[in-house]
C-alpha positions in Angstrom: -4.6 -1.6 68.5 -1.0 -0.4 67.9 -0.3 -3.9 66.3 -3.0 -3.5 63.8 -1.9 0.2 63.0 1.4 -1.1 62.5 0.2 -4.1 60.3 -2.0 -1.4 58.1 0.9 0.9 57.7 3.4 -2.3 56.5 0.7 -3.9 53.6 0.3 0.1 52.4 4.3 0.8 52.1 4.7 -2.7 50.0 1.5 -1.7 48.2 2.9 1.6 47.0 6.0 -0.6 46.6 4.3 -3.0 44.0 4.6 -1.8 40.5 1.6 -0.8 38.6 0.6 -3.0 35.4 1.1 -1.9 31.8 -1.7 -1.1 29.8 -2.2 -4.1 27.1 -0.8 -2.6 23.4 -3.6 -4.3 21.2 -1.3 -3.5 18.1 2.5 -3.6 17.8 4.7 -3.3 15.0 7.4 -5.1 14.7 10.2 -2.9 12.6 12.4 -5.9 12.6 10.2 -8.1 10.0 12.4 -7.5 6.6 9.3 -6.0 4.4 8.7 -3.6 7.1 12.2 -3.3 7.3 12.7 -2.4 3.8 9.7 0.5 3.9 10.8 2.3 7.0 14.8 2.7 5.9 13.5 5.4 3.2 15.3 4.3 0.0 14.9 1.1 -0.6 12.6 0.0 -3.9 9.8 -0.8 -3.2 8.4 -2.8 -6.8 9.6 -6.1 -6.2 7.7 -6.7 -3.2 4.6 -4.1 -3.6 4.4 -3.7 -7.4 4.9 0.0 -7.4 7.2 2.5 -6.5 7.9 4.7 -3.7 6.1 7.5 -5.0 3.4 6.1 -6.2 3.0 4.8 -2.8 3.3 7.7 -1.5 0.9 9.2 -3.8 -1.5 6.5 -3.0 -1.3 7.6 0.9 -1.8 11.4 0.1 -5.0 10.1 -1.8 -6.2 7.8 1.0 -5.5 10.7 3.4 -2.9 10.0 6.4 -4.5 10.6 9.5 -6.5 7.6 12.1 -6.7 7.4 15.5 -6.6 3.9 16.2 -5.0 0.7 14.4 -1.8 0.3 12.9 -1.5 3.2 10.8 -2.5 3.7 7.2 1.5 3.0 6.1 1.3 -0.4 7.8 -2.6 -1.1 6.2 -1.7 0.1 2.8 2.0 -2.3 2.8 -0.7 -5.2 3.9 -3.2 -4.6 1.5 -0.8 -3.7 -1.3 1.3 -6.9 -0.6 -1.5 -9.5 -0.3 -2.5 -8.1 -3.6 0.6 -8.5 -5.2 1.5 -11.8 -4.1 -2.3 -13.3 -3.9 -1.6 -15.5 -1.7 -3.7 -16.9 1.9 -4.0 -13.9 4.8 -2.0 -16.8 7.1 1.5 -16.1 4.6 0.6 -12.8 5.1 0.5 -12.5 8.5 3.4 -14.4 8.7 5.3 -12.2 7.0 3.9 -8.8 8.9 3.9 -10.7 12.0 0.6 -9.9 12.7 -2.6 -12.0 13.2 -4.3 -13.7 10.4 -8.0 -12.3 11.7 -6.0 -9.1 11.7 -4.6 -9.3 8.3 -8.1 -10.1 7.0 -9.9 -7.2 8.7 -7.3 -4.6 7.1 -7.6 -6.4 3.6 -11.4 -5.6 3.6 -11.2 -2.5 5.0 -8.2 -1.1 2.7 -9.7 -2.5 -0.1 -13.2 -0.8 0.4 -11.5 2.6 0.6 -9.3 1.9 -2.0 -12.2 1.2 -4.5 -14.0 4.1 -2.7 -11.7 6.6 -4.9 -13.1 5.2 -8.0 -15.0 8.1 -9.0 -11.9 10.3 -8.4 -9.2 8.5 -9.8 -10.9 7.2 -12.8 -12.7 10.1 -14.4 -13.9 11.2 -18.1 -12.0 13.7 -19.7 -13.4 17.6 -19.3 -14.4 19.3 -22.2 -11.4 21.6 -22.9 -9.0 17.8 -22.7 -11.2 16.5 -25.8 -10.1 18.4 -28.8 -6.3 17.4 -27.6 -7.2 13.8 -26.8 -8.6 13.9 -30.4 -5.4 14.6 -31.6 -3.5 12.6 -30.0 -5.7 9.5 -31.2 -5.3 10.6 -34.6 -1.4 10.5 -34.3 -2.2 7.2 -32.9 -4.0 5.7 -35.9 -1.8 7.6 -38.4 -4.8 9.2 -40.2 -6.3 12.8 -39.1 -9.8 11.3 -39.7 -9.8 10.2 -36.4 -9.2 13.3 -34.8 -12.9 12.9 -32.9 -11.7 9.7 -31.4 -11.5 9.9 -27.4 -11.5 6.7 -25.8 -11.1 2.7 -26.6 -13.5 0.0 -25.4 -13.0 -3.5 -24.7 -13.7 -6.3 -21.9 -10.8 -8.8 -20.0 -11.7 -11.9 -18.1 -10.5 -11.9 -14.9 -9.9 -16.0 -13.7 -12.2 -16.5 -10.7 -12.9 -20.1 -8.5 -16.2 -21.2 -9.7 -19.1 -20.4 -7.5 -21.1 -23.0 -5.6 -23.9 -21.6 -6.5 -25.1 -20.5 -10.7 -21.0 -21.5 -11.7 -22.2 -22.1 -15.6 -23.5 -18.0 -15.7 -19.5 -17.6 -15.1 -17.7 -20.1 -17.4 -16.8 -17.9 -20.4 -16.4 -19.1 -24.2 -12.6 -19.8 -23.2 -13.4 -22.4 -21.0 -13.0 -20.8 -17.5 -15.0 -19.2 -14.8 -14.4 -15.8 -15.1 -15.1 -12.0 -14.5 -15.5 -9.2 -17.1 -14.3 -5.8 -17.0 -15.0 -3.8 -19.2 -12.8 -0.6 -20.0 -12.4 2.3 -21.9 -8.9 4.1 -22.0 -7.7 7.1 -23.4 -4.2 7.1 -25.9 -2.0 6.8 -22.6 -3.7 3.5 -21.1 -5.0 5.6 -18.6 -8.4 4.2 -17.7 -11.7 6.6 -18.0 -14.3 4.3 -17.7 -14.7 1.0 -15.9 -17.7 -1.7 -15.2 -17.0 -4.2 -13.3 -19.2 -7.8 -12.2 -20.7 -9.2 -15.0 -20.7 -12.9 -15.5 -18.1 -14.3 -17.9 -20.7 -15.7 -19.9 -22.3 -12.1 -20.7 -21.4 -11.2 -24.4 -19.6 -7.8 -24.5 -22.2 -5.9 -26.0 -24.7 -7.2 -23.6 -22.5 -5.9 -21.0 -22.2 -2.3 -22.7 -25.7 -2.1 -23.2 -26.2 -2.4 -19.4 -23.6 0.1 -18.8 -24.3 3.4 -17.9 -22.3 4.8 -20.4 -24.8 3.6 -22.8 -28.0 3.8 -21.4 -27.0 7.3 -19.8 -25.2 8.4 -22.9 -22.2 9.5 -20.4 -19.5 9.2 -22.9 -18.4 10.0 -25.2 -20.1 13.3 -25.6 -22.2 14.3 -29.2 -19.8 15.0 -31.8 -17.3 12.1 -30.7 -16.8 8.8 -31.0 -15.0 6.0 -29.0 -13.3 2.7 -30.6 -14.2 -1.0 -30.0 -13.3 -4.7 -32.1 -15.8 -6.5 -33.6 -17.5 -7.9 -30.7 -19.1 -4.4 -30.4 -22.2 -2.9 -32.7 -21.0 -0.2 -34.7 -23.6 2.4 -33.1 -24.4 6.3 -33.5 -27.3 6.6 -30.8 -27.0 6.9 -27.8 -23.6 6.9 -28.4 -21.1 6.7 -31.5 -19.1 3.9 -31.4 -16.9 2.9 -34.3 -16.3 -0.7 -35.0 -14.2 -2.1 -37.9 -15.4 -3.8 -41.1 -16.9 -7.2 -41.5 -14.6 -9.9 -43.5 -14.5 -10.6 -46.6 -13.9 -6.7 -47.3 -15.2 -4.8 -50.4 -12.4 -2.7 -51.0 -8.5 -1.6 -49.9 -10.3 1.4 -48.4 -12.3 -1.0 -46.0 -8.6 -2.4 -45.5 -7.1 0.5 -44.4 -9.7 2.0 -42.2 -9.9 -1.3 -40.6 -5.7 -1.2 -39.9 -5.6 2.7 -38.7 -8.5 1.7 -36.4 -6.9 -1.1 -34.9 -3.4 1.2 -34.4 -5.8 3.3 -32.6 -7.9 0.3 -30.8 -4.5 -1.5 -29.6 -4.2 0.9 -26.5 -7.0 -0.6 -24.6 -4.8 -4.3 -24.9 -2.0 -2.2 -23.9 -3.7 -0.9 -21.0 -4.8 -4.8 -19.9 -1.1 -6.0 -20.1 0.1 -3.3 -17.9 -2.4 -3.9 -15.6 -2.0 -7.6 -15.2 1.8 -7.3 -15.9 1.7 -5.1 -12.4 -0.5 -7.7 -10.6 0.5 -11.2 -12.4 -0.2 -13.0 -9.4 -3.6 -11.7 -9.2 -4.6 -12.2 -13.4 -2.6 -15.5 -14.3 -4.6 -17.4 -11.9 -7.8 -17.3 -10.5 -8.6 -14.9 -7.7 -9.2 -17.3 -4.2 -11.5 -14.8 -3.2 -15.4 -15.3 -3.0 -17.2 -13.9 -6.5 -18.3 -11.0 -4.4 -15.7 -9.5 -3.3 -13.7 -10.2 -6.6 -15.1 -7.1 -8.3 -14.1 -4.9 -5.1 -10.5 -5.8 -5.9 -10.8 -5.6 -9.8 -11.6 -1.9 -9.3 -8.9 -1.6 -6.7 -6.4 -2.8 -9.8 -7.8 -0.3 -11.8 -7.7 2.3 -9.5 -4.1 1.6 -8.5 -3.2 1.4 -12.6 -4.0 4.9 -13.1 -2.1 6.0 -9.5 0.7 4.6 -10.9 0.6 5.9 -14.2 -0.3 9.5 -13.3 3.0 9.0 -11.4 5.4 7.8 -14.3 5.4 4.1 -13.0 4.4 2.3 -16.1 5.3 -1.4 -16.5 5.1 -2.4 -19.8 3.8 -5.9 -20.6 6.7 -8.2 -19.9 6.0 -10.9 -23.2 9.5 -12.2 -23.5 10.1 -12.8 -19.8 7.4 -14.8 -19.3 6.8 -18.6 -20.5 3.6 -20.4 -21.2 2.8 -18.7 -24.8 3.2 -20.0 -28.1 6.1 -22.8 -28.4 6.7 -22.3 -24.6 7.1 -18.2 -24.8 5.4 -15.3 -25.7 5.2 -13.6 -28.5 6.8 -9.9 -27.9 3.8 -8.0 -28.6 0.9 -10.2 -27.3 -0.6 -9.1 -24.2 -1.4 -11.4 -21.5 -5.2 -11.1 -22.8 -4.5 -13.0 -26.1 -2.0 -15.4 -24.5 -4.8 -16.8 -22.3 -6.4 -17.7 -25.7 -3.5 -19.2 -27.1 -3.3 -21.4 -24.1 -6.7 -22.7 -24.4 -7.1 -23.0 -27.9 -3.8 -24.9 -27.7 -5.1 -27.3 -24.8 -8.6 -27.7 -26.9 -6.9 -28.5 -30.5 -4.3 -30.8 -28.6 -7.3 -32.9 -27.0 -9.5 -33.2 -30.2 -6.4 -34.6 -31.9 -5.6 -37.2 -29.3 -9.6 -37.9 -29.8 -8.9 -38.4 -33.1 -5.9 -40.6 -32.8 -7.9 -43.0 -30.4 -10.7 -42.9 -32.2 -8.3 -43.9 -35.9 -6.5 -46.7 -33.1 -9.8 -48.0 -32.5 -11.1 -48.3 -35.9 -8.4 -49.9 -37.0 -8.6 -52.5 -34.7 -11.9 -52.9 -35.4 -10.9 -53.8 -39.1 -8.2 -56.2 -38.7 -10.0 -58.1 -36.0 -12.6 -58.3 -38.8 
């Protein structure tokens, strides 16, 4: 018996002895990885890699709100989110360069994104009534003419580039010759977006798309006794709401002509506001988003939403025409947006086709003829 006591009281001591296990960390973050790095040492700029500054980041935060109680922190989340977004490129880079899983870099993708777009309603808003009279004005100073002191808002639509769906692709191939997105957009005289609709097919005419809006079928905006600016894709409309497109070509008159060139000094803000936007996220608008088509809208609005944090926040980046190549002769022009650009691309691609059509075609006759 005293053998076994003493065998009992030699397995306890070693068992006290023995060193309890860790609890498993299911999330870790690894300081060391440079974009981290270059977040947590406070002053570093944070636009070449995230697309926006350190206070609008921060700004972003204070709206998303700061506290969790489980994950890796809304800092870390946001820097994901914010840097897939920016780069547009596979969750696996991106978990590379967090250091982090791939399934985990997907899950807070999705879930930033939803609460990002969730602030929609906040962040993009219509002006109150006492902001009217002054946004008046300030359209009016825009166009150069006090006649359009009633003015509060510009409309237009941008393609976003999306990978063609398996399923109903020809519903998203667009009169420019690629699978696309629309958004559609009204902005005030600051590029400061007030209106967005997002989802419709790229195939869906621009008035189509407004006369589904609730805008229009709601009469949200503007409100009686104002009016709101759109190009000639739009009806020129007083009910439900006024809308002021420009004259038809050939014009009757040089008063036809000038309304028609203080409208479009007035109109030109809502191209503005695209080439901001897609100079911020380049990545995400000069090619097509490798997302599925239904999540593509989710992160349109996110774009939007983010456009106006930034803004509100002095962070403006202005359309960057002469830095980039691919335009007209092999560069932009200085004032055309990314928008028109896209155009100029295709129509380029389409007119250099039909002429080496032509040429074959001409070789081939003239074969024809001599072998006759």
């Amino acid at each position: 018996m005293a053998s076994i006591r003493r065998r009992r009281r030699i397995l306890l001591r070693l068992a006290e002895q023995e060193t309890r296990p860790t609890p498993r960390q299911y999330c870790v973050v690894n300081r060391t990885v440079p974009l981290l790095r270059l977040y947590f040492d406070g002053h570093s700029c944070l636009r070449p890699d995230f697309r926006l500054t350190r206070r609008s980041f921060n700004a972003l935060l204070d709206t998303l709100g700061r506290q969790y109680d489980h994950g890796w922190g809304p800092e870390i989340e946001t820097l994901v989110f914010l840097f897939w977004l920016a780069s547009a490129t596979s969750y696996r880079v991106v978990a590379r360069a967090f250091d982090m899983p791939r399934s985990t870099v997907h899950r807070v993708v999705h879930k930033v994104s939803k609460k990002v777009a969730n602030l929609l309603h906040t962040v993009v808003r219509h002006p109150t009534g006492q902001e009217l009279p002054r946004l008046g004005a300030r359209f009016a100073r825009l166009a150069g003419a006090a006649a359009f002191n009633r003015v509060v808002g510009a409309i237009d639509g941008c393609h976003v580039r999306v990978v063609a769906p398996k399923e109903h692709a020809a519903c998203y191939f667009n009169r420019k010759l690629f699978h696309s997105v629309v958004l559609q957009a009204i902005v005030d005289d600051s590029a400061y977006f007030i209106d967005v609709v997002v989802g419709f097919c790229g195939s869906v005419h621009d008035a189509r798309i407004l006369y589904n809006s609730p805008i229009y079928y709601n009469a949200l905006y503007p409100p009686p006794g104002y009016s709101i600016l759109g190009d000639g894709g739009y009806p020129c409309l007083t009910q439900p709401i006024s809308l002021m497109t420009p004259f038809r070509q050939p014009l009757q008159n040089h008063v036809q002509g000038r309304y028609n060139s203080c409208l479009s000094k007035a109109r030109v803000v809502v191209e503005r506001a695209f080439g901001i936007m897609k100079t911020r996220w380049r990545t995400t608008f000069l090619k097509a988003l490798e997302v599925d088509v239904t999540y593509a809208p989710e992160v349109i609005v996110c774009c939007t939403v983010l456009h106006n944090i930034c803004l509100t926040n002095g962070d403006v980046l202005e359309p960057e025409g002469l830095m980039m190549q691919g335009g007209v002769g092999g560069h932009l022009h200085p004032y055309m947006d990314l928008h028109q650009t896209a155009q100029c691309q295709v129509q380029q691609t389409v007119s250099g086709w039909r002429w080496r059509v032509s040429c074959q075609t001409m070789t081939t006759f003239k074969r024809k003829r001599m072998s006759h």
